[in-house]
N, C-alpha and C positions, 0 to 999 in steps of 0.2 A: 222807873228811871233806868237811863244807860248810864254804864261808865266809859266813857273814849279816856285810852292811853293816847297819851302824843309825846314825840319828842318835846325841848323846851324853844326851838327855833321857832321865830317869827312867823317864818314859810309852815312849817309842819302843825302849828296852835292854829295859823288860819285856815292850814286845810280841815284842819279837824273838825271848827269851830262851824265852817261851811257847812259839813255832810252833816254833823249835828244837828245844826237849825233849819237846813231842809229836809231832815228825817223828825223832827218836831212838827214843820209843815205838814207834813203829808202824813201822819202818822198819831199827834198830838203826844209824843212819847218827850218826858223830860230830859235832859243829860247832864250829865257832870265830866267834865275835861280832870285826868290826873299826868301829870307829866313824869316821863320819865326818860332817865340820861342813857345813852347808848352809847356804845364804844366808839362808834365814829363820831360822836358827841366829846367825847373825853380827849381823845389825840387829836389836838389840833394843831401839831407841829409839823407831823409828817404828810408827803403828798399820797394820798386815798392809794393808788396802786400801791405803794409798800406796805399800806396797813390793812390790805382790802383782803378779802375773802366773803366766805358766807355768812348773812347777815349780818353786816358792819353797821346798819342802821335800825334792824328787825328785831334784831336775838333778846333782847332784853322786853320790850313789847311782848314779844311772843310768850317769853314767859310769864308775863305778868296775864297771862291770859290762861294759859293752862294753870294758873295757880288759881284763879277767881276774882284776883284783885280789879281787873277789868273786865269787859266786855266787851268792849270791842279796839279793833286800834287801826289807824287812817294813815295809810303808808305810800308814797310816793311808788307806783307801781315800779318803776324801773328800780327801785333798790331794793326791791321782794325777790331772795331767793328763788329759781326756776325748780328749784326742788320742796313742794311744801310740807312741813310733818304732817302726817296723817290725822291728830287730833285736831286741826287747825282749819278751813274753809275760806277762801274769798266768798262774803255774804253781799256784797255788791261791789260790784264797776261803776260808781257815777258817768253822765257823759262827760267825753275827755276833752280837756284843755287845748290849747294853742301846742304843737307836738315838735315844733320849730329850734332850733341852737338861735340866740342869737349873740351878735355881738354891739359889746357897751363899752364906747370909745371918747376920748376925749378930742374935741375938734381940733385942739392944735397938733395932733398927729396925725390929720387928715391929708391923701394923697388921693385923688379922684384917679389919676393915672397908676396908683395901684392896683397889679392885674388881681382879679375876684374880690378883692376883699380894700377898702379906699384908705390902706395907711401904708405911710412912709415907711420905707427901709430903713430898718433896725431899731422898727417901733417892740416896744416890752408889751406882749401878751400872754394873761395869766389865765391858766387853765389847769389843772391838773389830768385830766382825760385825756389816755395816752388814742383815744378814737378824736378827738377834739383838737389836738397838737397835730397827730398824723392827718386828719384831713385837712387842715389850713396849710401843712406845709408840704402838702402834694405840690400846691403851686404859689406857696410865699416860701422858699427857706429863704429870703434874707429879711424875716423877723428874726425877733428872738423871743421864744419858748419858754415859761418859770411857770412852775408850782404855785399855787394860791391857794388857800386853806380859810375859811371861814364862811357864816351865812351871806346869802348872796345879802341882805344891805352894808354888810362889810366889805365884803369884796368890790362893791358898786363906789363905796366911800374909799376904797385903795384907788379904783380909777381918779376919783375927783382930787386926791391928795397927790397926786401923778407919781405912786408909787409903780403903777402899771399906765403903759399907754393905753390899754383894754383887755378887757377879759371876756371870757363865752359866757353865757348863763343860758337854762334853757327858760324858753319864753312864758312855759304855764309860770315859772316861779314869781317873774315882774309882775305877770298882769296877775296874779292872785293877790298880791302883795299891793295893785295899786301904787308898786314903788315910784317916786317923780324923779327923773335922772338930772332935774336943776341943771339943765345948760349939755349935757353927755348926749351923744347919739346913740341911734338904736339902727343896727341893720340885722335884719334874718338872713340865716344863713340856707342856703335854697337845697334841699333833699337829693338833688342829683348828685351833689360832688361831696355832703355833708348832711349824711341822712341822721337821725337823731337816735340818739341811744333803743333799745326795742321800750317801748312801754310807754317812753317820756310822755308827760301831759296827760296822762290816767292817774286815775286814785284806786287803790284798791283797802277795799274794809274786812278788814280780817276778824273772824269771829272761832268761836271753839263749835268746835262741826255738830256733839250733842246738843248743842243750845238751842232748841228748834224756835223761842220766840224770839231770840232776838233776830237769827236767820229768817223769819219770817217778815219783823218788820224792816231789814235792811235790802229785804226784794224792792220793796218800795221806790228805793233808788237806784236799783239796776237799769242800765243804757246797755243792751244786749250787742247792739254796732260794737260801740265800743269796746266793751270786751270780747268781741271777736275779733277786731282787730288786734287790740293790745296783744292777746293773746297768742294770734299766730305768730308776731313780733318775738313773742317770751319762746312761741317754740323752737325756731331756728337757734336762740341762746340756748335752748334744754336740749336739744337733739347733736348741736355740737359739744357739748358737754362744757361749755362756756360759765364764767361767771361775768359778774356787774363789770368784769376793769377787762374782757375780752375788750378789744379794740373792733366792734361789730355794729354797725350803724343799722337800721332796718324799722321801715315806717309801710305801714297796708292802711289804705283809701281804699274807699268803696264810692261808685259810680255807677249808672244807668248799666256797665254791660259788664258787672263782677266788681270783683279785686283788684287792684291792683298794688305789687307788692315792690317794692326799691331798698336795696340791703349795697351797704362799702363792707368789707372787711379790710384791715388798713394791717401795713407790717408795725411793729410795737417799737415806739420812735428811740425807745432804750436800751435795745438791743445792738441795733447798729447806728449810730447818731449820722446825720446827712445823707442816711438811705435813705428814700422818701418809697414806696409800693402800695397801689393801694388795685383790688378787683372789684367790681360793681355790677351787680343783676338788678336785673327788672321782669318780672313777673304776671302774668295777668290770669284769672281764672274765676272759676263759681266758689272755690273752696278755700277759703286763704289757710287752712290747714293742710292741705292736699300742696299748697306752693312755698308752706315752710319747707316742708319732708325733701320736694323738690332742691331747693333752694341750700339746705343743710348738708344732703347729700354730694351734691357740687363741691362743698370747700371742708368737706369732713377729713381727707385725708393732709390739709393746711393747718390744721389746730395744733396747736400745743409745742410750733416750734421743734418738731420733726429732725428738723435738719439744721439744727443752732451746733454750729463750729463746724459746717460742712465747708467749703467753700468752692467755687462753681464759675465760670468765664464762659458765655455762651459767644459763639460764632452766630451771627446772625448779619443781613441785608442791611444797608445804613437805609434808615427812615421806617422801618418795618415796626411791631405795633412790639411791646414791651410786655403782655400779658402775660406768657410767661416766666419772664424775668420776675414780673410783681410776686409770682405765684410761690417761685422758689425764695424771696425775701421774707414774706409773709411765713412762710413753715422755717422760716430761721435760719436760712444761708447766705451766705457773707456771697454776693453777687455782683460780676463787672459782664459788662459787655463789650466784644469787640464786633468794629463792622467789619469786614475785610471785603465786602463786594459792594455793588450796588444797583436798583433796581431801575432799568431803565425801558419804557413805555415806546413799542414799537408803533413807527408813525403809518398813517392812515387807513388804518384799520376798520373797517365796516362788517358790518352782519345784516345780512338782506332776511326780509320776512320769509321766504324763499328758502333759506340757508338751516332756517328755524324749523321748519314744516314736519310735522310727521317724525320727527326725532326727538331720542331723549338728550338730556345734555351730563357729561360727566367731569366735575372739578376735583382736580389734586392738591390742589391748596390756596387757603386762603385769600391768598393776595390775586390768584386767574378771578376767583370772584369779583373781588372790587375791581378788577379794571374791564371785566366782562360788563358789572351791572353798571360801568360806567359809561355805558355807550350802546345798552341793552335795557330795556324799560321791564321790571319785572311782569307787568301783564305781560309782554310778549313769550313768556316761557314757561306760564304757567297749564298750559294747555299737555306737556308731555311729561314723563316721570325724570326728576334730577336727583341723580347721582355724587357723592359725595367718597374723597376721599378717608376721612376720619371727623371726630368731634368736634374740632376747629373748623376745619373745613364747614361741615352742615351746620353749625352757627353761625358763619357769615352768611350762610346764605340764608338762613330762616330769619336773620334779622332784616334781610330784604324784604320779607312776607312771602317768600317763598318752600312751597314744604320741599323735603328731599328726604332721601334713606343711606346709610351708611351701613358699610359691614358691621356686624357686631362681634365678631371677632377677628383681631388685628386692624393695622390700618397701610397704607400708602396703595400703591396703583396696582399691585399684584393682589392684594384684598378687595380692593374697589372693581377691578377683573372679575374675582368669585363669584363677589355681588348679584352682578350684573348678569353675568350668565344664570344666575338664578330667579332674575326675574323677566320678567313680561316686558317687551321692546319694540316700539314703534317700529314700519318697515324699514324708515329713510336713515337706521342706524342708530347710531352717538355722535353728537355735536362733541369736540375736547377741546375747551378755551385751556390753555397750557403758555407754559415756557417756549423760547425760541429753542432751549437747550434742554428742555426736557430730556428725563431718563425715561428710556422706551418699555419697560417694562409691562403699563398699563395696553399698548395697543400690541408689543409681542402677546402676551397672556391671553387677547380675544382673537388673534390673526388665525388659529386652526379652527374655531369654530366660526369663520369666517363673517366676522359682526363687523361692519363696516364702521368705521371709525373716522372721523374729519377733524383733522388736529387745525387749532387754533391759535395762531403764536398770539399772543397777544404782548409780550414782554421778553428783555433777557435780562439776564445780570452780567455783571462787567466788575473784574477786581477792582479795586483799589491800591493803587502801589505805594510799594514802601510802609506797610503796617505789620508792625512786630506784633507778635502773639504770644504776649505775657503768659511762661507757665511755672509751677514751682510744682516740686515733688507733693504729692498727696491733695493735689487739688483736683477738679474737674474740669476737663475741657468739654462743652456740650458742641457737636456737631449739630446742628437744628435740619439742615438742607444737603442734598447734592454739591447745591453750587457753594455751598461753606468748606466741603472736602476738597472741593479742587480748588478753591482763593488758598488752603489750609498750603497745599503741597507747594504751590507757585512763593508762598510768603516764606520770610526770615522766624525760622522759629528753632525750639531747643527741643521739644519732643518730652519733656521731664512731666507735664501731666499726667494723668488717666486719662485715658478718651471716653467718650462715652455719647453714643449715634443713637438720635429721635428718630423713630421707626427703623422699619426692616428697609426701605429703598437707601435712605442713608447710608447704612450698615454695607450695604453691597457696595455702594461706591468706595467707602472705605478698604473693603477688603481689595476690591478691583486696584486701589491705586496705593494698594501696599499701606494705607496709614492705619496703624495698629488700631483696634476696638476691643475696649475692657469690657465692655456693658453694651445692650442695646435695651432701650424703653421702647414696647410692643406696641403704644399707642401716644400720639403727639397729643397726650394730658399731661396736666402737672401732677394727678393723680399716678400717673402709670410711671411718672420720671421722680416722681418722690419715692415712692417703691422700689423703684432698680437702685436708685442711690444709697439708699439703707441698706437693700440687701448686698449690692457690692462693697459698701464701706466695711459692712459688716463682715466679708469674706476677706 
């Protein structure tokens, strides 16, 4: 006979009761269920993020397993520790459930004309999951947000007593439960904008690692997919060094050609209330372990709220993409934005196959991309080597499907120069889809080693009049562009910030037109601009 530990929740007894009776199936082995209460069992006042830490729902299981009183215990993967004691073992992965958020609404809050999600403004939504609040209120803040505490058929019966308009559950918990929501709707909430906690909708069976027969017959129920999924999920939480209440969404599918992997990391809705930021990858490969490391690496220097009481006003383009803003929210900076220019699309603009021939192409930033690929078929460019000025840059263009190389060290049009002359060059030159106002730096830098170069306006920028540029002593002002330095000096401003210039081309415009520079970040990452800001605050 086994002994399964279980929490005493409805959801937790039936998961138990499950892996039990198909480990009896397949095994003809008896069990006995002993329940036992756990701390997040006991506080059922406070919302999970205040009481949360390591093993809020595990710690007491666990022990009851290094002590002998059990043998085994059936735990909701995603509230399993990413760090596990060493006398302790996952002895099976069953296959994993429905991995989905969804949401459990009452119809008379129903608004079909609400954008993503179909409820009326200043509908009451109960979640406690500061990953769950921050992705619905990417694009609803006019809900309103409340804590909710109890097993989901409690929580499901606050919907029907219209204590809440709705609340999130994830979806393994209803359908294990066979809960009936009597007259309540049900929508899933779709992975791209609300990916599900790492693990949700796995079971993991925890055994004590010497045990070898009970680990032997809990193989029986191992789903190997499955916990390699789950698993790569849990590693992206372990290699950030994250727990359960990280606000880190992240779900791996496997399909005919790999992995593929979908992670939100969201800024923490409690830190700054009406800040809404959220960043989102997607992934694909043979290894979903090799596209955690990936994937981890990317937002490792974003964790832990880095920069909580920094505060920061970035100059940027009106309409231009927000990813860095999110980035510096997300590691804890109190961030506004101003536009003081804006981005205006030079008219009829053509690229002959002709124009294309025999050349590489070299882009300075992001945005020559989208209006190059927007009038430029990526087959057509893929035949010559492309050039990139920095990290941003060659991700807008690989998410074209197009490959490119970037300096690897430094970045803007004087690095992207380096580059270039270091590598192998079709004879018909460089293609330079650019600014009408480009800084010339990139085509001075190859003019003595006389590389022909064919500049491409495809856009300029144009101030904006009349925009004050809010500063206060001990803040940051982020110069992003050229053309942000010179909206900077044209506009009504006080000069009482820090400055502080994205890249080296930046930086020279600055110095060129006299507007002071405290700091420059080496490379347009939020990696490289989280770093200068520590280290400048810190000086």
């Amino acid at each position: 006979m086994i002994v399964f530990g279980s929490r005493g929740s409805d959801l937790a007894l039936t998961q138990t009761r499950a892996v039990a009776t198909a480990l009896r199936a397949a095994t003809g082995e008896e069990f006995r269920v002993e329940v036992i209460e756990t701390r997040g069992d006991r506080d059922l006042d406070r919302p999970l993020p205040t009481i949360g830490g390591k093993g809020l729902f595990t710690a007491e299981l666990e022990a009851a397993l290094l002590g002998g009183r059990i043998d085994a215990a059936v735990h909701s993967m995603k509230d399993l520790p990413v760090e596990l004691r060493e006398e302790l073992v996952i002895g099976a992965v069953p296959a994993r459930a429905a991995h989905e958020d969804v949401l459990v609404y009452d119809p008379a809050v129903e608004d079909q004309g609400g954008a993503f999600v179909p409820l009326r403004a200043g509908c009451r939504v109960g979640t406690s999951s500061h990953r769950r609040r921050a992705a619905l209120a990417l694009h609803r803040k006019d809900l309103e947000y409340a804590d909710v505490r109890g097993n989901v058929p409690t929580r499901v019966a606050k919907v029907r007593r219209g204590e809440y308009g709705a609340v999130v559950l994830a979806a393994a918990g209803l359908d294990r439960l066979d809960l009936p929501l009597d007259g309540l709707k049900r929508l899933a909430l779709p992975a791209q904008w609300c990916p599900p906690a790492p693990a949700q909708g796995a079971l993991a069976v925890q055994c004590r690692a010497n045990d070898a027969r009970v680990r032997a017959l809990l193989a029986q129920l191992h789903h190997p997919l499955s916990a390699r999924c789950a698993g790569a999920e849990r590693e992206v939480l372990a290699v950030l060094g994250g727990g359960c209440s990280m606000p880190l969404g992240a779900l791996v599918t496997a399909d005919e050609c790999g992995f593929r992997m979908q992670l939100g990391l969201f800024a923490r809705p409690d830190l700054h209330p009406g800040q809404s930021a959220a960043l989102f990858q997607e992934l694909r490969g043979s290894d979903p372990s090799s596209l955690a490391r990936i994937a981890a690496a990317e937002w490792a220097a974003l964790v832990g709220e880095p920069l909580l009481g920094v505060a920061v006003t970035l100059l940027r383009p009106e309409g231009s993409g927000s990813e860095l803003a999110d980035a510096l929210a997300i590691a804890g900076a109190k961030v506004r934005t101003v536009h003081l220019t804006r981005i205006v699309s030079l008219p009829g603009v053509a690229v002959s196959s002709r124009r294309l021939r025999d050349r590489a192409i070299a882009f300075s930033s992001a945005r020559a991309v989208e209006r190059f690929f927007a009038i430029v078929a990526p087959a057509d460019v893929a035949r010559g080597p492309v050039f990139a000025a920095g990290a941003a840059t060659a991700a807008a263009i690989r998410a074209r499907g197009v490959a490119c190389s970037c300096p690897s060290e430094g970045s803007g049009g004087a690095a992207m120069a380096r580059h270039v002359l270091a590598s192998a060059l079709p004879p018909g030159g460089i293609l330079y889809p650019c600014a009408e106002d480009r800084h010339p730096e990139f085509e001075a830098a190859l003019k003595p080693a006389r590389i022909a170069v064919d500049p491409l306006p495809l856009y300029r920028s144009e101030p904006i009049d009349a925009v004050q540029v809010p500063e206060a002593h001990g803040e940051w002002l982020l110069f992003t562009s050229p053309s942000a330095v010179r909206a900077y000096v044209a506009a009504p401003r006080e000069g009482r910030s820090r400055h502080l210039a994205l890249g080296d081309t930046t930086a020279a415009v600055m110095h060129q037109l006299l507007v002071r520079c405290d700091a420059v970040a080496a490379r347009p990452t939020a990696a490289s601009l989280i770093s200068c800001l520590l280290e400048s605050s810190h000086a």
